[in-house]
mmCIF file of the C-alpha atoms, coordinates in Angstrom:
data_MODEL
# 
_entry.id   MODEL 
# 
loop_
_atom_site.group_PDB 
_atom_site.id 
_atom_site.type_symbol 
_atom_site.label_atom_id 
_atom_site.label_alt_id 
_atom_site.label_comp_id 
_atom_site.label_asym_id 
_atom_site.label_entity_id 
_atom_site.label_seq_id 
_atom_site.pdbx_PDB_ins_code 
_atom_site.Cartn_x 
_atom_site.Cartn_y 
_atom_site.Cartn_z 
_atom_site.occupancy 
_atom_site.B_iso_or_equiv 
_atom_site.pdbx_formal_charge 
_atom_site.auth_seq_id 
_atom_site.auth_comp_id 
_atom_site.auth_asym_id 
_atom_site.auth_atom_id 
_atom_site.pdbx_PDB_model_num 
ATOM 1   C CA . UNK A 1 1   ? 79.916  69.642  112.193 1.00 0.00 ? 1   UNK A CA 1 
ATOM 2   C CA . UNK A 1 2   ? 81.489  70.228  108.899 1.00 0.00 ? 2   UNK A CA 1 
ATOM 3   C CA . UNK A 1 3   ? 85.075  69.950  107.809 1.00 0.00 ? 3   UNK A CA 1 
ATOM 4   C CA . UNK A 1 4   ? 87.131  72.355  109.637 1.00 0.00 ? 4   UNK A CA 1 
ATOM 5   C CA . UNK A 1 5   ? 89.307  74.986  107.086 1.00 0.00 ? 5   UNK A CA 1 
ATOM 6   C CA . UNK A 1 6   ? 91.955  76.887  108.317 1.00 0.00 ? 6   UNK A CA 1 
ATOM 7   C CA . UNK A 1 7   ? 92.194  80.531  107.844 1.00 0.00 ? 7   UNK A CA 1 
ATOM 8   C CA . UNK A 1 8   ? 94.554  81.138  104.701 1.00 0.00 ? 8   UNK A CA 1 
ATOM 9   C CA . UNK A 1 9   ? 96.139  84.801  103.774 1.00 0.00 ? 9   UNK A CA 1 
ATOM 10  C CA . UNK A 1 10  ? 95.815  88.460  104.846 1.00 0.00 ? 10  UNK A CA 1 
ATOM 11  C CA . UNK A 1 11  ? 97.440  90.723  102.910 1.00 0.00 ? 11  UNK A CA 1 
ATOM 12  C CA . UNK A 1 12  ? 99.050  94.232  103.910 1.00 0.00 ? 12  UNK A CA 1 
ATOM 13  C CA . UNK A 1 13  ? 100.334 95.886  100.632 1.00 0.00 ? 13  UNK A CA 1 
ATOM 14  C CA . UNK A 1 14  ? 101.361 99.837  99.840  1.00 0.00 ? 14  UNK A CA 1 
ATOM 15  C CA . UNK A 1 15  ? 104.196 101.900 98.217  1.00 0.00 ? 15  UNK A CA 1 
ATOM 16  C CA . UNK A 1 16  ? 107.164 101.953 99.988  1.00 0.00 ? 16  UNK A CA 1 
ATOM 17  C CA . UNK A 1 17  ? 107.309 103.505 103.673 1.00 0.00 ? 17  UNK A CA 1 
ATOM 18  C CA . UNK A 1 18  ? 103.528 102.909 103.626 1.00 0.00 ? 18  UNK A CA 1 
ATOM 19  C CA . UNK A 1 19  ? 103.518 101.571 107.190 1.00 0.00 ? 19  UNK A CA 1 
ATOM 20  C CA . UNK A 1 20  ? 103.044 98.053  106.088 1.00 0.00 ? 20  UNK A CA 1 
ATOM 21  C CA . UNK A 1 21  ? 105.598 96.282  108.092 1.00 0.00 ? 21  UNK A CA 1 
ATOM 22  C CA . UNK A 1 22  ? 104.817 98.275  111.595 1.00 0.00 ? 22  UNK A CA 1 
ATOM 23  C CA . UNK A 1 23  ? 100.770 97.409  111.258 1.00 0.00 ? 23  UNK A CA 1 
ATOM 24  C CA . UNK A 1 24  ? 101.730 93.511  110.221 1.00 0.00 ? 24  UNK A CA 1 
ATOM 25  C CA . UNK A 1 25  ? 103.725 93.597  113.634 1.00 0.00 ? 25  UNK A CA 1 
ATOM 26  C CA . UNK A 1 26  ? 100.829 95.243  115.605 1.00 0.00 ? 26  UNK A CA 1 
ATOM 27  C CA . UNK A 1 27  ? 98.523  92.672  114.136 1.00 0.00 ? 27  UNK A CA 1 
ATOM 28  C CA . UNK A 1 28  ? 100.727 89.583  115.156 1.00 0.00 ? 28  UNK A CA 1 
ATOM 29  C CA . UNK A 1 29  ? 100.854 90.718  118.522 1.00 0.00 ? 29  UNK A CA 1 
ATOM 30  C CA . UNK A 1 30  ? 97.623  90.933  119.270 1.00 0.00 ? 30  UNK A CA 1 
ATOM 31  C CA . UNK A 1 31  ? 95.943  88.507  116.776 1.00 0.00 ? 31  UNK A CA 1 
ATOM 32  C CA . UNK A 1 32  ? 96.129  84.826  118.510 1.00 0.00 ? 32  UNK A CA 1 
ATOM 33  C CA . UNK A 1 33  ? 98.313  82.302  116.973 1.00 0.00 ? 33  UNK A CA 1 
ATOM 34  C CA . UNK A 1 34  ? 99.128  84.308  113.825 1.00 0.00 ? 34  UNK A CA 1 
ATOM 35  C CA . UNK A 1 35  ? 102.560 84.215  111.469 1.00 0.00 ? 35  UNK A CA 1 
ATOM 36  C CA . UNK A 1 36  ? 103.731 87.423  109.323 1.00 0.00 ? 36  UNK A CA 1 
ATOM 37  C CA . UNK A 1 37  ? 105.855 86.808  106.429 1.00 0.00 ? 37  UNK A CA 1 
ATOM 38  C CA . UNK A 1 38  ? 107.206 89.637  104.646 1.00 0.00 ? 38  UNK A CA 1 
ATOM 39  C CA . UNK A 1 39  ? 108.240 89.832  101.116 1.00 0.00 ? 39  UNK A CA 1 
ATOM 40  C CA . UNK A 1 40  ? 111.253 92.038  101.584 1.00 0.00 ? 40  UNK A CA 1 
ATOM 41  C CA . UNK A 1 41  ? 113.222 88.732  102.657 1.00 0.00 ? 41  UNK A CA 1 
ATOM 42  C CA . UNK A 1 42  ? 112.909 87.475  99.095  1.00 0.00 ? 42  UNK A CA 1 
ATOM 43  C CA . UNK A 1 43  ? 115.289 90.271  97.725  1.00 0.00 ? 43  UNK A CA 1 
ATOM 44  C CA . UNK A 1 44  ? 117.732 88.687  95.282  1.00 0.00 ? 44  UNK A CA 1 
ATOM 45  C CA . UNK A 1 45  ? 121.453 89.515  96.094  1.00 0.00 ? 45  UNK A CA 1 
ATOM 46  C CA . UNK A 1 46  ? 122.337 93.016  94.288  1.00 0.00 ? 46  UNK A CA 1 
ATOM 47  C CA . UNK A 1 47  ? 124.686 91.193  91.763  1.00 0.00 ? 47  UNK A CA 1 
ATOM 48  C CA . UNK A 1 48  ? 121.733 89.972  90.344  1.00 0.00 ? 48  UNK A CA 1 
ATOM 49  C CA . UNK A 1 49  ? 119.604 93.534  89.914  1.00 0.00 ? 49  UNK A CA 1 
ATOM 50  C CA . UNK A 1 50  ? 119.602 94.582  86.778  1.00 0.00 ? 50  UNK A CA 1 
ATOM 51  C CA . UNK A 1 51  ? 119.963 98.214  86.253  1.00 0.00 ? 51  UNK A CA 1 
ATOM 52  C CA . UNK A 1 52  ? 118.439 100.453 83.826  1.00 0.00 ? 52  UNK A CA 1 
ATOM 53  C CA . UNK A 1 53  ? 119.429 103.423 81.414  1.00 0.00 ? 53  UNK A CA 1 
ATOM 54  C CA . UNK A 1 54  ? 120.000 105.897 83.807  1.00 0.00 ? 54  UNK A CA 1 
ATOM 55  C CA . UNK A 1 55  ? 122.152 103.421 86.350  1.00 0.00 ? 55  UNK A CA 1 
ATOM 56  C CA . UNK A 1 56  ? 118.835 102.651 88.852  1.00 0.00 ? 56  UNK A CA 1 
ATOM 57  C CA . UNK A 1 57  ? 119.223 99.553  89.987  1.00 0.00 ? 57  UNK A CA 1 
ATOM 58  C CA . UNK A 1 58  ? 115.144 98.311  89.506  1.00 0.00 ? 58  UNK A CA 1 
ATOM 59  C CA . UNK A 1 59  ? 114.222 96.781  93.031  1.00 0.00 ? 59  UNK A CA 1 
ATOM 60  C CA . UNK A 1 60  ? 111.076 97.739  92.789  1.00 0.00 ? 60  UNK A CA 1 
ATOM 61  C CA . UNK A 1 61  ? 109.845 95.361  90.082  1.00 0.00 ? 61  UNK A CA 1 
ATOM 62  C CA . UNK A 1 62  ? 108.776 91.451  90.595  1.00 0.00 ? 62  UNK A CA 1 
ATOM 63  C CA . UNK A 1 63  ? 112.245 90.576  88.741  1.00 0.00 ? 63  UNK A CA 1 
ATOM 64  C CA . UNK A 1 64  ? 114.032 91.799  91.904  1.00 0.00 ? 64  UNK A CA 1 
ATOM 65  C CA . UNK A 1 65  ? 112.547 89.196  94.073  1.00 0.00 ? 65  UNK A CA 1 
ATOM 66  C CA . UNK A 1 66  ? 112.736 85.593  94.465  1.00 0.00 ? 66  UNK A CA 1 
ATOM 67  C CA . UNK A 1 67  ? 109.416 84.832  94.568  1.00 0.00 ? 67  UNK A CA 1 
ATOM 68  C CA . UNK A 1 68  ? 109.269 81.265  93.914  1.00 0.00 ? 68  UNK A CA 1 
ATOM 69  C CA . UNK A 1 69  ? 111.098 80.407  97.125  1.00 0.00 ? 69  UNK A CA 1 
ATOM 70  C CA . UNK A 1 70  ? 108.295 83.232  98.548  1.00 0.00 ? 70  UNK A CA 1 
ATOM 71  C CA . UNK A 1 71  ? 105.260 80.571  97.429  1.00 0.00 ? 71  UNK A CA 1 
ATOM 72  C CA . UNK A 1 72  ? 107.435 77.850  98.828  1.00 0.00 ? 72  UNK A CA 1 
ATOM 73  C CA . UNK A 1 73  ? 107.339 79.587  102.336 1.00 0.00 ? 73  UNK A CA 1 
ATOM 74  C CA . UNK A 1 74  ? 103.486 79.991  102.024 1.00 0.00 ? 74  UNK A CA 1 
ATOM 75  C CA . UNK A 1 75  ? 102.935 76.633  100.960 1.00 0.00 ? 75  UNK A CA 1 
ATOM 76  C CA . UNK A 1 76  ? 104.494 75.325  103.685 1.00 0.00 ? 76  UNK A CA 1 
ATOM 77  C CA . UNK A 1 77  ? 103.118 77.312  106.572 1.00 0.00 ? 77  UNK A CA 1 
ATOM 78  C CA . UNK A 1 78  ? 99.706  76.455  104.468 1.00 0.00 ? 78  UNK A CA 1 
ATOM 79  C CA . UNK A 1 79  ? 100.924 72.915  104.703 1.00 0.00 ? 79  UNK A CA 1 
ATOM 80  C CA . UNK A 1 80  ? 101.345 73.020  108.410 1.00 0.00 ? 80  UNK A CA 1 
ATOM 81  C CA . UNK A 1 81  ? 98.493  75.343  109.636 1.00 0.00 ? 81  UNK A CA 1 
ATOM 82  C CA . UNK A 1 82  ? 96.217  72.347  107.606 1.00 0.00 ? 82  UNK A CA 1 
ATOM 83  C CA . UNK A 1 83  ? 97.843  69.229  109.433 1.00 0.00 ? 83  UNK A CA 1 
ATOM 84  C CA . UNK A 1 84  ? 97.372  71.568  112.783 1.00 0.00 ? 84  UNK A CA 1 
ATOM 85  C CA . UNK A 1 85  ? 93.439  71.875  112.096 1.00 0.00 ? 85  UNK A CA 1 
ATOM 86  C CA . UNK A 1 86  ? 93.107  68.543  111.004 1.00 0.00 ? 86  UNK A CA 1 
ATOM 87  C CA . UNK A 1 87  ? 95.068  67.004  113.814 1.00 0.00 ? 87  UNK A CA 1 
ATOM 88  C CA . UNK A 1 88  ? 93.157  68.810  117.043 1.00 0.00 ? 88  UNK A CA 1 
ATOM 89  C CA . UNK A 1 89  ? 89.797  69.321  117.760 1.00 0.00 ? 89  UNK A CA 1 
ATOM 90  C CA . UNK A 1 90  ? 89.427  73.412  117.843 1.00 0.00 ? 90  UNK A CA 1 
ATOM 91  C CA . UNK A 1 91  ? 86.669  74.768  118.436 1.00 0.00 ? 91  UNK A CA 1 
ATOM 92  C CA . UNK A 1 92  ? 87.433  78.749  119.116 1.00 0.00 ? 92  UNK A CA 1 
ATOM 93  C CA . UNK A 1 93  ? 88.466  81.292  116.560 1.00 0.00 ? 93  UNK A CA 1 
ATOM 94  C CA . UNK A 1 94  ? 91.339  82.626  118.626 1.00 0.00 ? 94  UNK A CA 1 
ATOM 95  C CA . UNK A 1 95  ? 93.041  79.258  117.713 1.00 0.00 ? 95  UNK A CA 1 
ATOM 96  C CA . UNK A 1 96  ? 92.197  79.557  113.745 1.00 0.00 ? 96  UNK A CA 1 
ATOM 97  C CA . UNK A 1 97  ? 96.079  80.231  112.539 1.00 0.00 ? 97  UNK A CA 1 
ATOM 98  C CA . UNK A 1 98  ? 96.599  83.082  110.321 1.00 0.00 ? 98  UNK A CA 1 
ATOM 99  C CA . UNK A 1 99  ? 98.998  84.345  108.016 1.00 0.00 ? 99  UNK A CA 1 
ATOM 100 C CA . UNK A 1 100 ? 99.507  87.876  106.990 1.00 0.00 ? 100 UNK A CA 1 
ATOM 101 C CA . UNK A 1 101 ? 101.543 88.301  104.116 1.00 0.00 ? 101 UNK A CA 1 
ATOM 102 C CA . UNK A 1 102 ? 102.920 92.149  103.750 1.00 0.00 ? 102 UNK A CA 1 
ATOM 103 C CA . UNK A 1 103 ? 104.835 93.499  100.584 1.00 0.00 ? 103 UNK A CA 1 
ATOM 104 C CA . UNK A 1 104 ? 105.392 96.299  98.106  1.00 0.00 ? 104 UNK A CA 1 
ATOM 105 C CA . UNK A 1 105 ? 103.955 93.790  95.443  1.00 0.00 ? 105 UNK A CA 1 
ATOM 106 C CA . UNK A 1 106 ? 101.840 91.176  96.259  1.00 0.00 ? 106 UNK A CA 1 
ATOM 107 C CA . UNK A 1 107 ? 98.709  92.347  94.046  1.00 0.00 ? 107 UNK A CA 1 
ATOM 108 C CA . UNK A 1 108 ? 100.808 92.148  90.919  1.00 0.00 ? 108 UNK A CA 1 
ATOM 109 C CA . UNK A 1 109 ? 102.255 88.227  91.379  1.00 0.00 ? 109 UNK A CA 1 
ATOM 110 C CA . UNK A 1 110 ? 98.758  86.233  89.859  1.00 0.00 ? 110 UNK A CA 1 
ATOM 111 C CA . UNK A 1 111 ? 99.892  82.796  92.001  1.00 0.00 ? 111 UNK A CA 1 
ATOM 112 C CA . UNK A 1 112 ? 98.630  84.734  94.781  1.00 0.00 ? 112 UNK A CA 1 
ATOM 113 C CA . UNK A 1 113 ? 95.676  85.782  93.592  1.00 0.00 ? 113 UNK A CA 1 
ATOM 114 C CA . UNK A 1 114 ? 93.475  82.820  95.388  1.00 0.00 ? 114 UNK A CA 1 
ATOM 115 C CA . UNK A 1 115 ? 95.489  83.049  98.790  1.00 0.00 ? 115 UNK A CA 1 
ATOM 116 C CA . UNK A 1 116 ? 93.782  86.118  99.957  1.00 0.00 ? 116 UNK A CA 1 
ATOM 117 C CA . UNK A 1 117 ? 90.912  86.295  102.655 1.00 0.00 ? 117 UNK A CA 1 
ATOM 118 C CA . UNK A 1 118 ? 91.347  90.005  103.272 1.00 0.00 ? 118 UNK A CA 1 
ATOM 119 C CA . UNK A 1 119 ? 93.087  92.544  101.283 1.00 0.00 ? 119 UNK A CA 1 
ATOM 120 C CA . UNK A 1 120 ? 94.598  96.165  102.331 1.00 0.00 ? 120 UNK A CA 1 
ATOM 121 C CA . UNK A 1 121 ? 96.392  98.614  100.313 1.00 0.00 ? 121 UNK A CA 1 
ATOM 122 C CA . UNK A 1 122 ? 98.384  101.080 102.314 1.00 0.00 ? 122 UNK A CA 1 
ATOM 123 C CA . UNK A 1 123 ? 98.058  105.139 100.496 1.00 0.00 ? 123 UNK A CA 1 
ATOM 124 C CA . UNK A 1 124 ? 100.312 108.065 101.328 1.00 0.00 ? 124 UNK A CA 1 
ATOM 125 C CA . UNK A 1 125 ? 100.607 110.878 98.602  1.00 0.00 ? 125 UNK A CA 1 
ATOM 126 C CA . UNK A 1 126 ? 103.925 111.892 96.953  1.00 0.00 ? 126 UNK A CA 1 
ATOM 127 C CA . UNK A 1 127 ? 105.458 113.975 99.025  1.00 0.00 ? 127 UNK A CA 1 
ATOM 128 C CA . UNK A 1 128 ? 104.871 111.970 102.585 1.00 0.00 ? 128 UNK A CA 1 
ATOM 129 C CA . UNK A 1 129 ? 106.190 108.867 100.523 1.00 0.00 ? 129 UNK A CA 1 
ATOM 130 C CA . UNK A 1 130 ? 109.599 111.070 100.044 1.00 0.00 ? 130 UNK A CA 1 
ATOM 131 C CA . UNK A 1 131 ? 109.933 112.063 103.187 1.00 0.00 ? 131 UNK A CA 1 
ATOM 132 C CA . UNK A 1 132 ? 109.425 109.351 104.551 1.00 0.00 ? 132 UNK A CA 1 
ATOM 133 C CA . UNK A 1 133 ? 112.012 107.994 102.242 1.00 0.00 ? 133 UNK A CA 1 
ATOM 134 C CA . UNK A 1 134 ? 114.762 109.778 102.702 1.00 0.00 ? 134 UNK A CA 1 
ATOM 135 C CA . UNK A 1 135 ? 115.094 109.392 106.412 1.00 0.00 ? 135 UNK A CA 1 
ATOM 136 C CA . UNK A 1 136 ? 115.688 105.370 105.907 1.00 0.00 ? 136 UNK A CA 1 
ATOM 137 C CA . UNK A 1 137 ? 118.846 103.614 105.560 1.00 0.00 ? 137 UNK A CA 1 
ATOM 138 C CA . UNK A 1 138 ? 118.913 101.235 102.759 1.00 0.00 ? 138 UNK A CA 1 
ATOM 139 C CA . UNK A 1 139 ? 121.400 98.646  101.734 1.00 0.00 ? 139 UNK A CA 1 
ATOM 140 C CA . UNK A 1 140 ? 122.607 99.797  99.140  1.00 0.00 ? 140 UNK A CA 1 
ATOM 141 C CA . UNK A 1 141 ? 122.120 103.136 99.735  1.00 0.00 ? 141 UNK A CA 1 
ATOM 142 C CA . UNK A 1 142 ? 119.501 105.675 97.536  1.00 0.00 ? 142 UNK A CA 1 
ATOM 143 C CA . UNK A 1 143 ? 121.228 107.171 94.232  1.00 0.00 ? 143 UNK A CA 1 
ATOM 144 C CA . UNK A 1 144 ? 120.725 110.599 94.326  1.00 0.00 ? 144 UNK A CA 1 
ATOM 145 C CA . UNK A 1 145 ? 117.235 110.995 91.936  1.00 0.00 ? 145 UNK A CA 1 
ATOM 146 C CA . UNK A 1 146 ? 116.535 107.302 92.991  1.00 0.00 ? 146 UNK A CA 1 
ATOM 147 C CA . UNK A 1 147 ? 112.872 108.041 94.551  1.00 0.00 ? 147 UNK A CA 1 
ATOM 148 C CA . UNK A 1 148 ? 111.899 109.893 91.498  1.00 0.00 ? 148 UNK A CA 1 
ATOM 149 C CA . UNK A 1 149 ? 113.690 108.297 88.598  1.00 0.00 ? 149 UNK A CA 1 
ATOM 150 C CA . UNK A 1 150 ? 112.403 104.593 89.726  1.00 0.00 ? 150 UNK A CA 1 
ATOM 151 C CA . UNK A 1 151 ? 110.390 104.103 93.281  1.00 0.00 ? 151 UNK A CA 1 
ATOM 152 C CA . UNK A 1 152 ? 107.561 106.361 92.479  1.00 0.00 ? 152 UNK A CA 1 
ATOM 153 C CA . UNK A 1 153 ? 107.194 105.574 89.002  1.00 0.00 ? 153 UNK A CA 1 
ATOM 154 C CA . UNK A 1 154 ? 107.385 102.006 89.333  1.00 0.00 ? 154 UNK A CA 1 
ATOM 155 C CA . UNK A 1 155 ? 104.647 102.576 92.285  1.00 0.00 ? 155 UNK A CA 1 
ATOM 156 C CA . UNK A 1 156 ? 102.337 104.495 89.672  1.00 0.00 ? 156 UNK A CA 1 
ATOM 157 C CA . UNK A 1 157 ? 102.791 101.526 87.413  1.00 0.00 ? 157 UNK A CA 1 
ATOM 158 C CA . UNK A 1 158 ? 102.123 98.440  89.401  1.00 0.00 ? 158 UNK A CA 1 
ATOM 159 C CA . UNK A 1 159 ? 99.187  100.935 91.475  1.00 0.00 ? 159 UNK A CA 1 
ATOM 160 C CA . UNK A 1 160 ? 97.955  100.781 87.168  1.00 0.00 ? 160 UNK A CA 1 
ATOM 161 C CA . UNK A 1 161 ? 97.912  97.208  87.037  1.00 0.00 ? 161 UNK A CA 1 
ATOM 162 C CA . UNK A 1 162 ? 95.759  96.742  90.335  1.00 0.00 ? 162 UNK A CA 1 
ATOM 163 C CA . UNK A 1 163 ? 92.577  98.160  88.141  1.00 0.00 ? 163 UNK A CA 1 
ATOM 164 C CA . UNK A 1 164 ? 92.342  94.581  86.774  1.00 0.00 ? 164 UNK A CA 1 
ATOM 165 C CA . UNK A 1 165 ? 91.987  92.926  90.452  1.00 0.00 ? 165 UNK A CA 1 
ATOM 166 C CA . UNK A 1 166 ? 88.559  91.266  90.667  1.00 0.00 ? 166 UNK A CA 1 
ATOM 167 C CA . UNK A 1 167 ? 88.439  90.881  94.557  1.00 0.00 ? 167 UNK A CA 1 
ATOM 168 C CA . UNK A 1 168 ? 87.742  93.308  97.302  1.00 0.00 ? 168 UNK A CA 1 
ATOM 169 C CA . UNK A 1 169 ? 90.849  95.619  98.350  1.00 0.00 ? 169 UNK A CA 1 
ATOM 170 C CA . UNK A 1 170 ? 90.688  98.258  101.514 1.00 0.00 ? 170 UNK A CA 1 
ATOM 171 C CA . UNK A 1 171 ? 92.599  100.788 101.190 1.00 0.00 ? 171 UNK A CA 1 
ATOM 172 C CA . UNK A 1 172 ? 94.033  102.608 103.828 1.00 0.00 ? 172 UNK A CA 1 
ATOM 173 C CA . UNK A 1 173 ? 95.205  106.129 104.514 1.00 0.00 ? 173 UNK A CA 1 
ATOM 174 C CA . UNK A 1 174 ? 98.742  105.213 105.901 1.00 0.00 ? 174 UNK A CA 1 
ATOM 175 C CA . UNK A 1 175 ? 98.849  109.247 107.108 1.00 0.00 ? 175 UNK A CA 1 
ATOM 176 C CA . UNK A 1 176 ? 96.751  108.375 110.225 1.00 0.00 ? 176 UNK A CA 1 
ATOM 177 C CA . UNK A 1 177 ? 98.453  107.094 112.976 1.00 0.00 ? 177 UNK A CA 1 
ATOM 178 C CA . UNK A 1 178 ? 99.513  103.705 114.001 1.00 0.00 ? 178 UNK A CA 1 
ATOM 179 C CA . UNK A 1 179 ? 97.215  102.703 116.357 1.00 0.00 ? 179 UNK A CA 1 
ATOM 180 C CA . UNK A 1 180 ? 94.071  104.373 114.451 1.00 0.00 ? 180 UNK A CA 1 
ATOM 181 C CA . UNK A 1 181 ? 95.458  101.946 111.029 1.00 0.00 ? 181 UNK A CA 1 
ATOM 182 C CA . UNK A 1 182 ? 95.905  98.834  114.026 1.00 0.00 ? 182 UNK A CA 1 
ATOM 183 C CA . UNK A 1 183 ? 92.491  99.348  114.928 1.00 0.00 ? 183 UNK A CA 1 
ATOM 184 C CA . UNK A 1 184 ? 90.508  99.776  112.024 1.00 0.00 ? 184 UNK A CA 1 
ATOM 185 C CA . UNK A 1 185 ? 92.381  96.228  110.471 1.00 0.00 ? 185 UNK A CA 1 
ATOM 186 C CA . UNK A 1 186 ? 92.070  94.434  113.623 1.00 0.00 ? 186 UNK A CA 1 
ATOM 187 C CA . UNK A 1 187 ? 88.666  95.582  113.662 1.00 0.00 ? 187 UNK A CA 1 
ATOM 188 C CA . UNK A 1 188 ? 87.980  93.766  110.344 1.00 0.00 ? 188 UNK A CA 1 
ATOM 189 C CA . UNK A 1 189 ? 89.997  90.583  110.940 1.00 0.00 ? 189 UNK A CA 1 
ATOM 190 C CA . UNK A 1 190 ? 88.250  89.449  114.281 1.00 0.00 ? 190 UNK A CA 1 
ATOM 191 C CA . UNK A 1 191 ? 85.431  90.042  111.962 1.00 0.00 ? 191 UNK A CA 1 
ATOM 192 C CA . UNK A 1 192 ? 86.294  87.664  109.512 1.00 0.00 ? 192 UNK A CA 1 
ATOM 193 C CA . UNK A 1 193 ? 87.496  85.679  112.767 1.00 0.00 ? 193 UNK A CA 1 
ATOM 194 C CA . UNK A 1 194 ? 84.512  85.287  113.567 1.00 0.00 ? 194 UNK A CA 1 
ATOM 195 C CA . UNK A 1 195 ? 82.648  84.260  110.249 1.00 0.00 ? 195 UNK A CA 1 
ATOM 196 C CA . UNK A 1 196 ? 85.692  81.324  109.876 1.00 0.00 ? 196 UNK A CA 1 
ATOM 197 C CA . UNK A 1 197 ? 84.648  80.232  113.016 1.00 0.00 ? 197 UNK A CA 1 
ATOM 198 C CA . UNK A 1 198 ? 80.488  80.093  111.674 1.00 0.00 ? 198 UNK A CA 1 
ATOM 199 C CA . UNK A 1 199 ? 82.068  78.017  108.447 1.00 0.00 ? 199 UNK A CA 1 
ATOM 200 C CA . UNK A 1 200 ? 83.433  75.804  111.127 1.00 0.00 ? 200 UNK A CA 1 
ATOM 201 C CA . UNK A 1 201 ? 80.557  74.718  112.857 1.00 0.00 ? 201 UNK A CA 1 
ATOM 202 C CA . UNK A 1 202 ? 78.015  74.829  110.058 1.00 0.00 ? 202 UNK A CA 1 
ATOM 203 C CA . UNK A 1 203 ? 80.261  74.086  106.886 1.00 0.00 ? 203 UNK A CA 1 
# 
């Protein structure tokens, strides 16, 4: 037998209301021994948002997010999940630990770039994105024109720059329902489950 690996980073990306968060919750509950860490913790404080020339504060740009303490919280569970594979003697893929990582802008941060095993990409046209929108709560609260005078722009931007990623991204229509977006990832990951556990033995 080879040297064991443990299973590194999913990713669950869209534009905002996408459905991310909900299907990273569905996976950890049914994927085995599996941690979720979301990129909307890394906010910066609002004193430190800049604002641009029409008064939108820009949280949706990297600048907005602390993402250096975000690779710190990786590294670590990275750190851990490799003394945990090292330490026991697994042999089954339901006890391969795995870490989905869900954001608005993971694609666009390159010192993630070599984290990812699999890669989704959350879609939902304009006007389901505003709906959707406009029936959350935020902290602080939408200015009126926010959604079109910064969100969707800076989606259309940073949805741009992903034309330069080199690896394999599935997109998914984030109009279908919960449990048909659940399956079709879980589908995929015991998938890969099952070709980390191959590696395993024959690595």
């Amino acid at each position: 037998m080879g040297k064991r690996r443990h299973h590194r980073g999913n990713v669950t990306s869209c534009v905002t209301n996408g459905g991310k968060t909900t299907l990273a919750k569905n996976l950890q509950k049914h994927l085995p021994n599996c941690s979720v860490i979301s990129q909307d913790d890394f906010f910066k404080p609002e004193s430190e948002i800049e604002t641009d020339k029409n008064g939108f504060l820009q949280y949706d740009v990297l600048e907005a997010l602390n993402m250096e303490k975000m690779m710190s919280t990786i590294s670590c569970w990275m750190e851990s999940a490799r003394r945990s594979v090292v330490s026991t003697d697994r042999e089954s893929a339901e006890e391969i630990p795995i870490l989905i990582i869900e954001g608005f802008l993971l694609f666009n941060y390159k010192p993630l770039d070599t984290i990812w095993n699999r890669s989704y990409f959350l879609t939902i046209p304009y006007e389901e994105c505003k709906r959707r929108r406009s029936t959350r709560v935020y902290e602080p609260p939408d200015s009126p024109g926010y959604f079109d005078g910064h969100v969707w722009p800076m989606y259309l931007k940073h949805r741009q720059e992903m034309q330069d990623i080199t690896w394999e991204v599935v997109y998914l229509d984030g109009t279908k329902s919960e449990e048909d977006l659940f399956l079709q990832v879980y589908e995929d990951l015991i998938q890969e489950l099952a070709k980390q556990k191959c590696l395993q033995v024959t690595a």
